[in-house]
C-alpha positions as CSV (number, residue, x, y, z in Angstrom):
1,X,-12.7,19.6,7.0
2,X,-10.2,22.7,7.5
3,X,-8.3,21.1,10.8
4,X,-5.3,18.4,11.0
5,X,-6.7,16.8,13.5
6,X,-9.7,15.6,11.2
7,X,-7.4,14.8,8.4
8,X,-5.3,12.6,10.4
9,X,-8.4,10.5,11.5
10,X,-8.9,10.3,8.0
11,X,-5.8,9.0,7.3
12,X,-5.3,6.7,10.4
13,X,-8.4,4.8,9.0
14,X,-6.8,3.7,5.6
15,X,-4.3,1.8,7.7
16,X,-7.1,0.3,9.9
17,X,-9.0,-0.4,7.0
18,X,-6.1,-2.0,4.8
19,X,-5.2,-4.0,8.5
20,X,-8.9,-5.0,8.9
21,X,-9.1,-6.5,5.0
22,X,-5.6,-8.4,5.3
23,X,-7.0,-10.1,8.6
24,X,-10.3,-10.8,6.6
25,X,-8.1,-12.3,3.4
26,X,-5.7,-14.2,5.9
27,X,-8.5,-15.8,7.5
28,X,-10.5,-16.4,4.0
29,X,-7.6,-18.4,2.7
30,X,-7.1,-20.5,5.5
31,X,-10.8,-21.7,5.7
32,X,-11.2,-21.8,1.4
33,X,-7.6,-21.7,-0.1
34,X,-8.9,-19.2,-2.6
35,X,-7.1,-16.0,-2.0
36,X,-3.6,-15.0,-2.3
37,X,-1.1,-11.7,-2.1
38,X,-0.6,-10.9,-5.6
39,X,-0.8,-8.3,-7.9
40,X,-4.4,-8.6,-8.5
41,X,-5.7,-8.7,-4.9
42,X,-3.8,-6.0,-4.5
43,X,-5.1,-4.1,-7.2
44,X,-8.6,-4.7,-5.5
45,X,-7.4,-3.8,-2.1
46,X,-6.0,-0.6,-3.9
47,X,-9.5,0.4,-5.4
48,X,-11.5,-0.4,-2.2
49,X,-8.9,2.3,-0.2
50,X,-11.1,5.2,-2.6
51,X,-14.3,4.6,-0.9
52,X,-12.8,4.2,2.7
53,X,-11.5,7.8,2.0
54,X,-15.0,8.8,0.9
55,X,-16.4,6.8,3.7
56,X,-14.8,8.3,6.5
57,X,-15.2,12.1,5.3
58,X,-19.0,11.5,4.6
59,X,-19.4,10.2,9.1
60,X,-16.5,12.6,9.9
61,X,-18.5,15.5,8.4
62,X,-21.2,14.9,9.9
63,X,-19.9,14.4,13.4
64,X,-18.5,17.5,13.0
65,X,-21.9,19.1,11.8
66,X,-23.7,18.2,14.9
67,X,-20.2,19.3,16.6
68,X,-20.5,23.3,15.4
69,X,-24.4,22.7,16.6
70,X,-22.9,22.5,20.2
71,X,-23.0,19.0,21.0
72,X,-20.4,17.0,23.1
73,X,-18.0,15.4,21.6
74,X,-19.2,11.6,22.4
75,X,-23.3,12.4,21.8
76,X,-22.0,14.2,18.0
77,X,-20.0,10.9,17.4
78,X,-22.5,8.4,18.5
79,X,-25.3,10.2,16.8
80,X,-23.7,11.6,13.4
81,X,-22.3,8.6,13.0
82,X,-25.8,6.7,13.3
83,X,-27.7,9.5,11.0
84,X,-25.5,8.7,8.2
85,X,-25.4,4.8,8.6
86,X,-28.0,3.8,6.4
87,X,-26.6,6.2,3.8
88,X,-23.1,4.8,4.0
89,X,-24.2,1.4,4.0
90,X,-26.2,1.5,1.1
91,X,-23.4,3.5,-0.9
92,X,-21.3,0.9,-0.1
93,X,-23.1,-2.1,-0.6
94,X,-24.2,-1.0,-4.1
95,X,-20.6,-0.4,-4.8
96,X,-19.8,-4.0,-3.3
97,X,-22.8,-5.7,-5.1
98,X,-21.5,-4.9,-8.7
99,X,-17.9,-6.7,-8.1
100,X,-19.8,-9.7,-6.4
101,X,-20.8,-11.4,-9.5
102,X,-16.7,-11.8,-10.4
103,X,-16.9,-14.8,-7.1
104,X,-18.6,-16.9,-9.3
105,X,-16.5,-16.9,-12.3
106,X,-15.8,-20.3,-13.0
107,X,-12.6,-22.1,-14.9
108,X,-8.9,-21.3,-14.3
109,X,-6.5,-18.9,-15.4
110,X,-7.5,-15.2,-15.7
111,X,-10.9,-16.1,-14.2
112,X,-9.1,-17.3,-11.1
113,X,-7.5,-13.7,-10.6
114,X,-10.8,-12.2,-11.3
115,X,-12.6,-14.3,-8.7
116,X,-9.8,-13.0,-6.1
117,X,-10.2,-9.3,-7.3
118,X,-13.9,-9.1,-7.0
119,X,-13.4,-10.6,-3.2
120,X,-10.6,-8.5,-2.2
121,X,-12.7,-5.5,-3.3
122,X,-15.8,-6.7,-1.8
123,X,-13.4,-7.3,1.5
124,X,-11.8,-4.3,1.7
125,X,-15.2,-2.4,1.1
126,X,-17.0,-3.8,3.8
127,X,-14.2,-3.8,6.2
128,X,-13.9,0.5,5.2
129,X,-17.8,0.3,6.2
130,X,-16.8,-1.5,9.5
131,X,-13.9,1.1,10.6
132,X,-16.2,4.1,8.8
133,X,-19.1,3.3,11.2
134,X,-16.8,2.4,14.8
135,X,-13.4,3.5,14.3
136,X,-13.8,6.9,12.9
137,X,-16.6,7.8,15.8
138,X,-14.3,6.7,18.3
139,X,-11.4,8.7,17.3
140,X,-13.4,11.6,16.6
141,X,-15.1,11.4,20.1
142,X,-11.3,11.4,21.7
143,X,-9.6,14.0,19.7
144,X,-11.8,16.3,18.7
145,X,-13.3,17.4,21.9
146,X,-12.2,20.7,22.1
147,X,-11.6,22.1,19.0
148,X,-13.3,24.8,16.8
149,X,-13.7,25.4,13.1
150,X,-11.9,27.6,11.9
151,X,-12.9,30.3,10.0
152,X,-11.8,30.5,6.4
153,X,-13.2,33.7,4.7
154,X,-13.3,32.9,1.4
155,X,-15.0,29.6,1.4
156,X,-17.4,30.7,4.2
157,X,-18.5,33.5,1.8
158,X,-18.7,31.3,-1.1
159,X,-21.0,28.7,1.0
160,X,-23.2,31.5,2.3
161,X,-23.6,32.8,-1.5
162,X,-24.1,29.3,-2.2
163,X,-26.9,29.0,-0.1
164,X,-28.4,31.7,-0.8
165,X,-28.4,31.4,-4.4
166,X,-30.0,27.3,-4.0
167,X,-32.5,28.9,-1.8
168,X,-33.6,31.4,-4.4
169,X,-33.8,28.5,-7.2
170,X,-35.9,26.5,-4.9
171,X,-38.3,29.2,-4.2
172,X,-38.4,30.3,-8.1
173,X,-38.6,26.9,-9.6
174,X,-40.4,28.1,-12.7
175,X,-38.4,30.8,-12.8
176,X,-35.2,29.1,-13.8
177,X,-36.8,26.2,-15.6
């Protein structure tokens, strides 16, 4: 993203995220009695914190995008965040969907702890959708209001040759087939 300012959003969700999921597990085991802190949901809330990361670059990009177009700094967060919302959610939810099986894993024992890990991830994957899609916009529309890309020659020539070169295999799809 080639600033601090959009790294440290970045990083000030994981916190927000890992905040959000412990509220969600505190309040889960108090209504159900099925979750606890232990190495295992732990382990879940650990693997979860990978796609917050990805989350949060994939709407932060993209507010920035529509930021380098020229728009202000609220209108890029409102709508970049909304052009990529279906995307997100659906890369998340397909990530969710294959741990939810683990919550009905019946018996005691090991299944027990694999019940709480598919939860916990499913938890902590949702709630890096919730601060992806609110909490990253907001900070983005506060802190990055003034700011400029930089310029970084070497990876802005390597993007234009980049294009270039997909542009050319598009046009000569036979060609390189």
């Amino acid at each position: 993203l080639r600033r601090y300012r959009s790294t440290f959003i970045v990083a000030a969700a994981i916190p927000a995220s890992i905040l959000v999921t412990f509220t969600a597990m505190y309040f889960i085991n108090a209504r159900y009695e099925i979750l606890s802190l232990n190495v295992i949901s732990l382990m879940g809330l650990m693997l979860g914190i990978g796609m917050l990361v990805d989350n949060a670059v994939v709407v932060l990009e993209n507010i920035l995008r529509l930021r380098r177009q020229g728009m202000e700094a609220g209108q890029a967060a409102i709508q970049g965040s909304r052009e990529v919302a279906v995307a997100v959610t659906a890369a998340t939810l397909t990530t969710a969907i294959v741990f939810l099986p683990l919550l009905f894993i019946g018996g005691g024992g090991a299944q027990t702890e694999m019940r709480e890990l598919g939860l916990v991830i499913a938890v902590a994957l949702l709630s890096s959708l919730v601060i992806s899609l609110s909490f990253i916009p907001l900070l983005a529309a506060r802190f990055l209001k003034n700011d400029t890309v930089p310029q970084i020659g070497i990876l802005d020539a390597l993007e234009r040759k980049y294009g270039h070169m997909l542009g050319w295999i598009l046009n000569h799809r036979f060609s390189v087939l």
